[in-house]
N, C-alpha and C positions, 0 to 999 in steps of 0.2 A: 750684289756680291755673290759669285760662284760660292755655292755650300761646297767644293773642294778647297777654296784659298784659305792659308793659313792667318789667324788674327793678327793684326800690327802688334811687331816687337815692343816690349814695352824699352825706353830709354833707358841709358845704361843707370843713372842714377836714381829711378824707381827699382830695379832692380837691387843694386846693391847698398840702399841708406836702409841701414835697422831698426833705425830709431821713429821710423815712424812718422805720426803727428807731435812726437815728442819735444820738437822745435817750438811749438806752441806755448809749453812752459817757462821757458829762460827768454823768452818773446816777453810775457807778460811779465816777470820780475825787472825785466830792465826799463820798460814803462814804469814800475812799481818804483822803483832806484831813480828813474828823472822827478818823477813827481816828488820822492822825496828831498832831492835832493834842489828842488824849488821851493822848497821850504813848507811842506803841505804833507805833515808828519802823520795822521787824521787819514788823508786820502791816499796815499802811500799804501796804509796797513786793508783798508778797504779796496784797492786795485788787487792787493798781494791776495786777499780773499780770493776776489773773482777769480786771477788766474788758476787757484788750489781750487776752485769750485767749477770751471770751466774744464781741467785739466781730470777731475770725478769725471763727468758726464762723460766725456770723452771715452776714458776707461769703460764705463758703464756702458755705453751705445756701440762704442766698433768694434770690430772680430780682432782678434788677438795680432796678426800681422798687420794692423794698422796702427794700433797704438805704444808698439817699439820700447821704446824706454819707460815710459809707465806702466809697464805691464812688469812689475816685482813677484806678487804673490798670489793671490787665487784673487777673479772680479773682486767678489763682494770686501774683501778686506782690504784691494786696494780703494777701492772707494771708499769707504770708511773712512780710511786714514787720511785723503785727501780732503775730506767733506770735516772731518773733527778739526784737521788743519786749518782750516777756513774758518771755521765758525770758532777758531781759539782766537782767531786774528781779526775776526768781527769783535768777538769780545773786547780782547785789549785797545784794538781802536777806537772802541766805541767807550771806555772807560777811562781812556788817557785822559790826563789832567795837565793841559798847556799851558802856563804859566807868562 
């Protein structure tokens, strides 16, 4: 490649989607939403974890124009709240009482 040519344009929808990897989140709930709704109350609240715990890392590992819509308030705090989220939802999962 000529070091005068200019790099490939990127596609118009890299360009102008804000949100990021943020599709990633409501990805994982609606898996979380079939499982529940197969009757698998248990594995539902432990899917809905991962994604709040997939959706941390996320925040925590990419530069700020990549992660779009999870990016609310400073790294560390949104991590936090993702990760306390998850592990509230490990808890209750893991304490439900199925009858």
């Amino acid at each position: 490649m000529p070091e005068d040519a200019a790099p490939p344009a990127l596609p118009l929808w890299r360009r102008t989607q804000p949100l990021g990897l943020w599709w990633v989140f409501p990805i994982g709930l609606a898996v979380s939403l079939y499982i529940l709704l197969d009757g698998r109350l248990r594995e539902a609240g432990y899917a809905m974890a991962a994604t709040l715990a997939v959706a941390a890392l996320a925040r925590l590992v990419l530069p700020r124009g990549a992660v779009g819509g999870l990016l609310v308030r400073s790294r560390a705090w949104d991590v936090l709240t993702l990760l306390a989220l998850g592990a509230g939802m490990v808890v209750l999962s893991a304490t439900l009482v199925i009858r």
